[in-house]
C-alpha positions, 0 to 999 in steps of 0.5 A, a space after each residue: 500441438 507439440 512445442 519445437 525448438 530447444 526448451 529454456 531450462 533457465 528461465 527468464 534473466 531477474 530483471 527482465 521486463 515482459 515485452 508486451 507489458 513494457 509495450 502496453 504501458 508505453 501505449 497508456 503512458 503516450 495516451 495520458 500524456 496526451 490527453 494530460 491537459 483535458 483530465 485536468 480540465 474534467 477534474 476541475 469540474 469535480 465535486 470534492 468527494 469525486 475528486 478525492 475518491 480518484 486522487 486517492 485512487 491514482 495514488 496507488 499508482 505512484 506510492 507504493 502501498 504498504 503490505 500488512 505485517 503480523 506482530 510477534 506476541 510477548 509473552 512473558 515479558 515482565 517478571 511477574 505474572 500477576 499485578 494486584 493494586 489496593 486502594 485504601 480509604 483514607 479519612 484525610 483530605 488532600 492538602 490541594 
C-alpha cells in the first residue's frame, strides 16, 4: 500500500496533543470519576500495606517523579594532595 496525498515535511505543531491519547484519558478520566465514591469504599477495606503499596502507586500519576542525575568528580580540589595526622602520646591527663 503506497501512501496518497501531500506528505507533512513539517511535522506535528510542539505542543500539540495525540487525538486518540487525548480521548483515551477522557474515557479513564469519566470512568474514575464515576466510580470515585466505590474506590474509596474498597480502599477503606485495605489493610495498611495494601493501602500504601496503591497510594504510592497512584502517587506517580500526580507528582512528577524525579529522574537521576550523575554528579560531576572533583578532582583536585583541595590544594594538597596528601594529609598526614600524628598522634603523640602524652603522659599528662587532661585537666576534665
Amino acid at each position: 500500500m503506497s501512501f496518497r496525498g501531500k506528505p507533512n515535511l513539517n511535522g506535528r505543531k510542539v505542543g500539540s496533543k495525540n487525538l486518540v491519547t487525548k480521548q483515551t484519558k477522557e474515557a479513564v478520566s469519566e470512568i474514575i470519576e464515576g466510580n470515585l465514591s466505590e474506590f474509596q469504599n474498597r480502599m477503606n477495606n485495605l489493610s495498611d500495606s495494601e493501602y500504601c503499596k496503591i497510594y504510592l502507586s497512584l502517587m506517580k500519576f500526580v507528582v512528577p517523579t524525579m529522574r537521576s542525575i550523575d554528579a560531576p568528580t572533583i578532582q583536585n580540589a583541595l590544594p594538597f594532595s596528601k594529609v598526614e595526622i600524628e598522634i603523640l602520646k602524652t603522659d599528662t591527663k587532661p585537666p576534665y
